[in-house]
N, CA, C and O atoms as a printed pandas DataFrame, in Angstrom:
     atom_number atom_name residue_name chain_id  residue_number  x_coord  y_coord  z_coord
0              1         N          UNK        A               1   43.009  -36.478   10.687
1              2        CA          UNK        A               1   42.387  -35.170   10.650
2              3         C          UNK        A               1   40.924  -35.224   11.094
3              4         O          UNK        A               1   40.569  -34.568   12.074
4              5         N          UNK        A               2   39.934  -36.098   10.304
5              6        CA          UNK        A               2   38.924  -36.225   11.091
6              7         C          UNK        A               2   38.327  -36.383   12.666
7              8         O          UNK        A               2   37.252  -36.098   13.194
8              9         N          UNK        A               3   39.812  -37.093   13.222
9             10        CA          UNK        A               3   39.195  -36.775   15.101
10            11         C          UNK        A               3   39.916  -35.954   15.349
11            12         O          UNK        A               3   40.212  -36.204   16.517
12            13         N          UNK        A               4   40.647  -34.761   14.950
13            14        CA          UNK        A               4   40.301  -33.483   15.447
14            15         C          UNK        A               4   39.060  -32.631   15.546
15            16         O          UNK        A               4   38.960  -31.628   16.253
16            17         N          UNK        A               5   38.118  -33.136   14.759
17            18        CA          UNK        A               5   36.589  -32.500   14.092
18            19         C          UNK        A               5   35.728  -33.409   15.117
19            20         O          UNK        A               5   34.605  -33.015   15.430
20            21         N          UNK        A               6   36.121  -34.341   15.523
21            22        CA          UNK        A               6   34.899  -34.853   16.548
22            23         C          UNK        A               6   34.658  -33.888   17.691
23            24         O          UNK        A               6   35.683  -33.421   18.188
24            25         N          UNK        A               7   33.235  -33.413   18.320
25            26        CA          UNK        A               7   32.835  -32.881   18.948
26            27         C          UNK        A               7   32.760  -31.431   18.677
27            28         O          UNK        A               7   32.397  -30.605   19.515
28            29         N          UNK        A               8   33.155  -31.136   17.352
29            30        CA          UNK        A               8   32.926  -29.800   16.917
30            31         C          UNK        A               8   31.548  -29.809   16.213
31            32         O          UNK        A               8   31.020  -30.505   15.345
32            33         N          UNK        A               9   31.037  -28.271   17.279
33            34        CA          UNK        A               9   29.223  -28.270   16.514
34            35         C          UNK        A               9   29.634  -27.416   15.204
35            36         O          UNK        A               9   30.742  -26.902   15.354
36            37         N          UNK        A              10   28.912  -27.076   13.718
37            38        CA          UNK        A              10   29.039  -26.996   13.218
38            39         C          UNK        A              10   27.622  -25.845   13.251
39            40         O          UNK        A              10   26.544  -26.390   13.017
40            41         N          UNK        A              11   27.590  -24.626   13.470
41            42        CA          UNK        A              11   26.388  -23.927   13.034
42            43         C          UNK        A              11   26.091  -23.677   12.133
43            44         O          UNK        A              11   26.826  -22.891   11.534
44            45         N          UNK        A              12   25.135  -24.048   11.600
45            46        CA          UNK        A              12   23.984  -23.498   10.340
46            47         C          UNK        A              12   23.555  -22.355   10.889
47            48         O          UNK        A              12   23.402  -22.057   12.074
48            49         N          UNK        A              13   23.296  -21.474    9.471
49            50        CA          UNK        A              13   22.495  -20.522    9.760
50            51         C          UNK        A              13   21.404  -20.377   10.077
51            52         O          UNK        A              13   21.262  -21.395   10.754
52            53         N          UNK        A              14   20.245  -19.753   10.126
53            54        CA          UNK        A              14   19.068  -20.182   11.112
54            55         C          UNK        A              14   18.191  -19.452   10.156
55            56         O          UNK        A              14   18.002  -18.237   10.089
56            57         N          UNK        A              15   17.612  -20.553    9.319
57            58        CA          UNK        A              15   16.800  -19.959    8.337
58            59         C          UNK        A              15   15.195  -18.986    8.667
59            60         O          UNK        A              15   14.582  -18.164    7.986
60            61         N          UNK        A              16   15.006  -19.458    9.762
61            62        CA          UNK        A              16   13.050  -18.769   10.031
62            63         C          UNK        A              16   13.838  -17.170   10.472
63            64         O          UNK        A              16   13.035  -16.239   10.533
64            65         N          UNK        A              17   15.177  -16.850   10.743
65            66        CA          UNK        A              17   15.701  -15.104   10.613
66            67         C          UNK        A              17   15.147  -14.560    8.911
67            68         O          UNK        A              17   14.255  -13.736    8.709
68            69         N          UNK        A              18   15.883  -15.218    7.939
69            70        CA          UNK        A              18   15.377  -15.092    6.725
70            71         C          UNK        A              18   13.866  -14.978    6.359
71            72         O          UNK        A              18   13.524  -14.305    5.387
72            73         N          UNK        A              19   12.784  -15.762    7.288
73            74        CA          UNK        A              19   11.685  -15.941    6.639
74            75         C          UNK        A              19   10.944  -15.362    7.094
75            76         O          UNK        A              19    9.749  -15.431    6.807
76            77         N          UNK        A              20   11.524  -14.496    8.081
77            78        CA          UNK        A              20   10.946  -14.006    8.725
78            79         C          UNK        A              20   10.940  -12.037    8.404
79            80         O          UNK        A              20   10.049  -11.247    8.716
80            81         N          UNK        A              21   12.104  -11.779    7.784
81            82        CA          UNK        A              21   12.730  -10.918    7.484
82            83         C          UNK        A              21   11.562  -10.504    5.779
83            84         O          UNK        A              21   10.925   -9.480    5.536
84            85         N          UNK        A              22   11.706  -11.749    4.963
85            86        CA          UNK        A              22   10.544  -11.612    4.156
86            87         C          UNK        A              22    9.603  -11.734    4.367
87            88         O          UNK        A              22    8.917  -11.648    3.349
88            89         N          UNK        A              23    8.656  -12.051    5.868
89            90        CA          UNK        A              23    7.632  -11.943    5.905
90            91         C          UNK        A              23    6.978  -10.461    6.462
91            92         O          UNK        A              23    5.804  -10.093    6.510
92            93         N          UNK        A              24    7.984   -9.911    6.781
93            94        CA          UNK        A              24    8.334   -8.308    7.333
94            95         C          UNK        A              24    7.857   -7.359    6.259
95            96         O          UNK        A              24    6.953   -6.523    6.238
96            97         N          UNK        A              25    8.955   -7.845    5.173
97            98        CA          UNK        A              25    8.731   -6.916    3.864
98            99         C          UNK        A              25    7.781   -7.224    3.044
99           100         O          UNK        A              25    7.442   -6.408    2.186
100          101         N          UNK        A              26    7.205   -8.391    3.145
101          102        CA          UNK        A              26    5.905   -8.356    2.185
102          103         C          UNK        A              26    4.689   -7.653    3.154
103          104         O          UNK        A              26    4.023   -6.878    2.468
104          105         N          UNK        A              27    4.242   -7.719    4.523
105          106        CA          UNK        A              27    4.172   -6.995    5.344
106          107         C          UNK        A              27    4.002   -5.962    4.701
107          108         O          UNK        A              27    3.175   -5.653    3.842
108          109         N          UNK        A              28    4.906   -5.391    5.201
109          110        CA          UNK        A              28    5.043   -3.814    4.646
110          111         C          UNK        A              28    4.719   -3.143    3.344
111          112         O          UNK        A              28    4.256   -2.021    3.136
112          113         N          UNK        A              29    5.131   -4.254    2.381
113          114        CA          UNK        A              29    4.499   -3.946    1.123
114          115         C          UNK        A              29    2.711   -3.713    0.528
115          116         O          UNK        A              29    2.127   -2.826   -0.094
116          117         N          UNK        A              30    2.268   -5.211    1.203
117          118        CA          UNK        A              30    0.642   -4.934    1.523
118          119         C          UNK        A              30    0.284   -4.016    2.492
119          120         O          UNK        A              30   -0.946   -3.982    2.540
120          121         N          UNK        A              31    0.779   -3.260    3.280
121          122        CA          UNK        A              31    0.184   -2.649    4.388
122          123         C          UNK        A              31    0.250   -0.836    3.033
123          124         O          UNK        A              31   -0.615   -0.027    2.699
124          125         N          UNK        A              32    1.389   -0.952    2.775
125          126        CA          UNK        A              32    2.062   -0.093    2.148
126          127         C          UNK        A              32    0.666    0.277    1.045
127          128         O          UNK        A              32   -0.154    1.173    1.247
128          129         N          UNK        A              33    0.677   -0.572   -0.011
129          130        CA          UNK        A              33   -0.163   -0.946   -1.184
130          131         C          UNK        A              33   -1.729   -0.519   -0.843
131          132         O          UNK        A              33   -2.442    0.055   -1.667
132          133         N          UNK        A              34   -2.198   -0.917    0.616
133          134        CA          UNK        A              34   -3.344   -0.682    1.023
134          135         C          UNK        A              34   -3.943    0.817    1.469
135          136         O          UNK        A              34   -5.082    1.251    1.295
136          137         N          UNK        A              35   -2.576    1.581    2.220
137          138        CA          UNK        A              35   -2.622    2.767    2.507
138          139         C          UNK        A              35   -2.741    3.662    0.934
139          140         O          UNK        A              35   -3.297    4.760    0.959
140          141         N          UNK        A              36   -2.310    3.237   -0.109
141          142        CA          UNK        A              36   -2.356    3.654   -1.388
142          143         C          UNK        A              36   -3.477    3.993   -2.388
143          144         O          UNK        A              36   -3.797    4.983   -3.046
144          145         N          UNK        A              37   -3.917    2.781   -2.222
145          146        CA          UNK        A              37   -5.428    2.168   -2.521
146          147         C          UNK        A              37   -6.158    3.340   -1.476
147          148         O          UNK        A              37   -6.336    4.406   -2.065
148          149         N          UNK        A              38   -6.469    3.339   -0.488
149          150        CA          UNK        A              38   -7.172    4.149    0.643
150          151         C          UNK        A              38   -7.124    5.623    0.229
151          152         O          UNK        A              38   -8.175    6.263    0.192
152          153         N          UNK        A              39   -6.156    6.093   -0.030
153          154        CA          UNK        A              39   -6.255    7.161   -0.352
154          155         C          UNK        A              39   -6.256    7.500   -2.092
155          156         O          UNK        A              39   -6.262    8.724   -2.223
156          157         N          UNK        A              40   -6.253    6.866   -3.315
157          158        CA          UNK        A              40   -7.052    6.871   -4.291
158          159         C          UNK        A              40   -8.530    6.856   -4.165
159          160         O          UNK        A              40   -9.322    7.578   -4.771
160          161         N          UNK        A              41   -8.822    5.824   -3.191
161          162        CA          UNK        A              41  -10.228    6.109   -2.954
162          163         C          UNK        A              41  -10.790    7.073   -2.550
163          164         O          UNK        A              41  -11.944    7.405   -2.825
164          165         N          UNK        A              42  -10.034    7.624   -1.854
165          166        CA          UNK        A              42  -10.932    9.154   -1.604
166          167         C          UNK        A              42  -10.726   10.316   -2.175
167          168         O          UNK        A              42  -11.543   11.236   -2.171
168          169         N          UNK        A              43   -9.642   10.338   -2.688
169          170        CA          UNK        A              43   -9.560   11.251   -3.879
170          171         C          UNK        A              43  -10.209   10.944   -5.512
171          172         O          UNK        A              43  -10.092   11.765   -6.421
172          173         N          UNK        A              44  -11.001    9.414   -5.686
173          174        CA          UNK        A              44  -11.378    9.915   -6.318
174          175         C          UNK        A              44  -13.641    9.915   -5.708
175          176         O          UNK        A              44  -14.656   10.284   -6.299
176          177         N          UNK        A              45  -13.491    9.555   -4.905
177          178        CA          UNK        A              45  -14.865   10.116   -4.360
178          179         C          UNK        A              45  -14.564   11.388   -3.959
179          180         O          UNK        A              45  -15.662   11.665   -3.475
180          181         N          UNK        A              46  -13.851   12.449   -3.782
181          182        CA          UNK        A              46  -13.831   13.651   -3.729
182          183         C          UNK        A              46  -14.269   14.378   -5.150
183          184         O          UNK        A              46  -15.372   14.880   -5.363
184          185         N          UNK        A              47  -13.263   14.327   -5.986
185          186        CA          UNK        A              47  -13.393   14.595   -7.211
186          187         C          UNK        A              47  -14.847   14.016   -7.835
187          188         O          UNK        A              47  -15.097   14.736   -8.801
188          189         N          UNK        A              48  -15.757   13.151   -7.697
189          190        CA          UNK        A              48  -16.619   12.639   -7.681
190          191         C          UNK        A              48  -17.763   13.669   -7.369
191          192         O          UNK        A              48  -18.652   14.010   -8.148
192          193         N          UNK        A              49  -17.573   14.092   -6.101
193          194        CA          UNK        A              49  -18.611   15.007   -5.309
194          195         C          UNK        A              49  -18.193   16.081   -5.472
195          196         O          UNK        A              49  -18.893   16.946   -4.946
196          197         N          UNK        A              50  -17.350   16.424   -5.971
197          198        CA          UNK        A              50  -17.120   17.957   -6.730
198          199         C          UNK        A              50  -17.593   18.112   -8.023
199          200         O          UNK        A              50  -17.784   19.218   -8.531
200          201         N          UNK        A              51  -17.845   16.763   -8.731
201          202        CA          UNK        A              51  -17.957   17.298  -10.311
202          203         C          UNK        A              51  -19.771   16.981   -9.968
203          204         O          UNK        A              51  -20.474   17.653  -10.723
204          205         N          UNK        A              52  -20.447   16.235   -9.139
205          206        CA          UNK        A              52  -21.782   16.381   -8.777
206          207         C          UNK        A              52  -22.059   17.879   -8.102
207          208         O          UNK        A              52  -23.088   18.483   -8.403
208          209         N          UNK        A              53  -21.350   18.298   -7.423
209          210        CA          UNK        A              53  -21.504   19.557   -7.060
210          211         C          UNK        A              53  -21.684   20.488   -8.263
211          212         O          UNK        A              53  -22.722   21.139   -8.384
212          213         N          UNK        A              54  -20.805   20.552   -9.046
213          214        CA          UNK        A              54  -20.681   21.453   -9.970
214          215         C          UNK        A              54  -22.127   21.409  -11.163
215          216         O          UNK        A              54  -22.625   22.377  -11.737
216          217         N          UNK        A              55  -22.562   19.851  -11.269
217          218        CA          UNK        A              55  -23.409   19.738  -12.282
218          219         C          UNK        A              55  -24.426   20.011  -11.465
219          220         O          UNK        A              55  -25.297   20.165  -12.322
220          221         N          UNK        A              56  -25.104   20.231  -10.191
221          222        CA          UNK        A              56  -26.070   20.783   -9.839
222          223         C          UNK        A              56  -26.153   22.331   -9.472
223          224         O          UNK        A              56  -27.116   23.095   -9.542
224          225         N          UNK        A              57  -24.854   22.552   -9.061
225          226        CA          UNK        A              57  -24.851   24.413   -9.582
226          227         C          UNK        A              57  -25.502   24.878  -10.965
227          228         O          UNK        A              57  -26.392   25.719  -11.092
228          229         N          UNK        A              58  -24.687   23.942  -12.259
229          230        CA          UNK        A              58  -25.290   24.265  -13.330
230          231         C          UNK        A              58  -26.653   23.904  -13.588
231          232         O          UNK        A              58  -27.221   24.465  -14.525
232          233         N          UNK        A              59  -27.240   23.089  -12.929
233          234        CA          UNK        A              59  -28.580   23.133  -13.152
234          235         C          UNK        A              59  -29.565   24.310  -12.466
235          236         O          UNK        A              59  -30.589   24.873  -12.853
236          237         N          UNK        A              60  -28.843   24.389  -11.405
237          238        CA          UNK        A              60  -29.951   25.380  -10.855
238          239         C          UNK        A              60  -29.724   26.711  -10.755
239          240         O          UNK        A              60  -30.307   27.457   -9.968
240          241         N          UNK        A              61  -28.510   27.170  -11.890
241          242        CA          UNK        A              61  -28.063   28.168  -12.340
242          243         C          UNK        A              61  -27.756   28.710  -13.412
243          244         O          UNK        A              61  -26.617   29.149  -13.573
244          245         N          UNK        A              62  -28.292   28.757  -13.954
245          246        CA          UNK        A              62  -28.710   28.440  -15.393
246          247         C          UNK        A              62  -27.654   29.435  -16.369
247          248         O          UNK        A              62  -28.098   30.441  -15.816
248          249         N          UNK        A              63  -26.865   29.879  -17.129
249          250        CA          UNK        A              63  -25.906   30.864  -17.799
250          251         C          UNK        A              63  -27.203   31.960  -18.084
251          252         O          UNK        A              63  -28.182   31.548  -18.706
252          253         N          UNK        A              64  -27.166   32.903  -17.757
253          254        CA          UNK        A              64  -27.410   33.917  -18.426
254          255         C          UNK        A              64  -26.947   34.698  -19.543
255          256         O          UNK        A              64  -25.767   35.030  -19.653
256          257         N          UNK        A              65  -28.339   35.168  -20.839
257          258        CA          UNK        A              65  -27.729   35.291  -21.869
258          259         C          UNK        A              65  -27.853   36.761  -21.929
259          260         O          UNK        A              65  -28.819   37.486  -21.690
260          261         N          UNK        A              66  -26.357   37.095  -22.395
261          262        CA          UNK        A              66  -25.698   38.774  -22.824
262          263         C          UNK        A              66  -26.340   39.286  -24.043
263          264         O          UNK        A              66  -25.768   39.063  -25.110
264          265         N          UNK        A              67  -27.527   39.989  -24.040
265          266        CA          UNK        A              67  -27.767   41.048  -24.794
266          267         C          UNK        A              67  -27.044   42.031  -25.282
267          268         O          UNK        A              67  -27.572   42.900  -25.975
């Protein structure tokens, strides 16, 4: 039985498809994660410069009091 098997190639699978496949999705995950981050950041420097906005309205607008 064995020299029927002589000269037969035997393929392995081809592992750098795999490593490559996870290097895709972690990829994507940091790219992902970063676009996330990016836009927390500016929502909260928005919210930031709105609540500075607001505390200098109130300063230089003082409530007027109802008689």
């Amino acid at each position: 039985m064995p020299e029927a098997l002589v000269g037969v190639t035997v393929r392995q699978p081809c592992c750098p498809v795999r490593e490559s496949r996870s290097v895709t999705l972690a990829l994507a995950v940091v790219l992902a994660m970063q676009k996330m981050a990016t836009i927390v950041a500016l929502v909260v420097r928005f919210v930031a410069v709105r609540a500075a906005a607001a505390g200098r309205r109130a300063v230089m607008c003082p409530p007027v009091r109802m008689v």
